[in-house]
N, C-alpha and C positions, 0 to 999 in steps of 0.2 A: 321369079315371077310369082307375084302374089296370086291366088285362084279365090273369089270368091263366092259363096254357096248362099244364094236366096232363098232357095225352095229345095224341098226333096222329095220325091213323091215314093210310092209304096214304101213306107218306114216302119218300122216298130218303135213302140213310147214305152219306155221304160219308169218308173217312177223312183227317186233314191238309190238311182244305181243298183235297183234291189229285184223289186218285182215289175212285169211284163204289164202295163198299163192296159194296151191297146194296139193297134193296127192304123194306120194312118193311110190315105191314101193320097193323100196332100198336104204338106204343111210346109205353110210362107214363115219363115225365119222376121224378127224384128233385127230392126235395123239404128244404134242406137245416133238420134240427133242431137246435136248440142242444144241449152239453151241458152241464147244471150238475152242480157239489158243492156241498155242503155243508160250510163250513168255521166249523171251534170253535179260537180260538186261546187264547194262555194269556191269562186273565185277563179273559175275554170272558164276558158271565151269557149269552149266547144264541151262537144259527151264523147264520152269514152264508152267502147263498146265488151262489155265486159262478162266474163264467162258467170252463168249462174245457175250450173249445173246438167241435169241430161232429162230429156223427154222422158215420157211413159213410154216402154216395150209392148207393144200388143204383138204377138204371134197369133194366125189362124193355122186351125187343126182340122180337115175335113174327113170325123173318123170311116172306117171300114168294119169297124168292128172293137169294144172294151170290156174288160171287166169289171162289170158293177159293183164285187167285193175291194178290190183294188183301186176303185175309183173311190170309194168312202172313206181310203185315207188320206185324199188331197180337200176335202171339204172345212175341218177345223179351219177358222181365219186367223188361228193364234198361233200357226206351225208354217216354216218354212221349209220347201219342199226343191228338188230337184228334177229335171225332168230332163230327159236324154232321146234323141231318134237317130235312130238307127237306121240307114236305107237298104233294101235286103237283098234287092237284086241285082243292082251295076255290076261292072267289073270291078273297078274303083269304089270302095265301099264308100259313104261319103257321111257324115258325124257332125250331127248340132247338138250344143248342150242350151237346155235354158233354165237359168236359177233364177226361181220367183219367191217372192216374201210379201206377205199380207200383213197388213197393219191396220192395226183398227183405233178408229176416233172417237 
């Protein structure tokens, strides 16, 4: 039985599996959606519906509390960063990772 985890409340934010971000008191997990097209080629009586990659991930973080020293390493938009929570209180401890990467245009 597969267990899925949307949200986690009272968590810690770890940053690069290193240092202790922040306190969370809420945070909704992304969820990731496919995206299709529609493709008609030549000489085809119908479209075909065809995979053409994956949405944008948004996660919300409703903090409790951060550090603004530890925060000013996730600003560069030339760095990709990892971010980890942690839930602190359940009995069953429960663990979302989320790997973000900025790219610039």
């Amino acid at each position: 039985m597969n267990i899925q985890i949307n949200s986690l409340t009272n968590a810690n934010i770890y940053i690069d599996g290193v240092g202790l971000l922040g306190r969370a008191e809420e945070i909704e997990i992304a969820n990731p959606k496919h995206k299709m097209i529609d493709y008609k080629g030549l000489g085809m009586a119908g479209t075909a519906e065809l995979w053409a990659g994956v949405d944008k991930l948004e996660s919300k973080i409703k903090w409790t509390s951060f550090d603004a020293s530890t925060l000013t390493l996730s600003t560069s938009p030339f760095q990709t960063h990892s971010f980890q929570a942690l839930e602190t209180w359940s009995s069953t401890p429960a663990r979302a990772e989320v790997h973000s990467s900025r790219w610039c245009t």
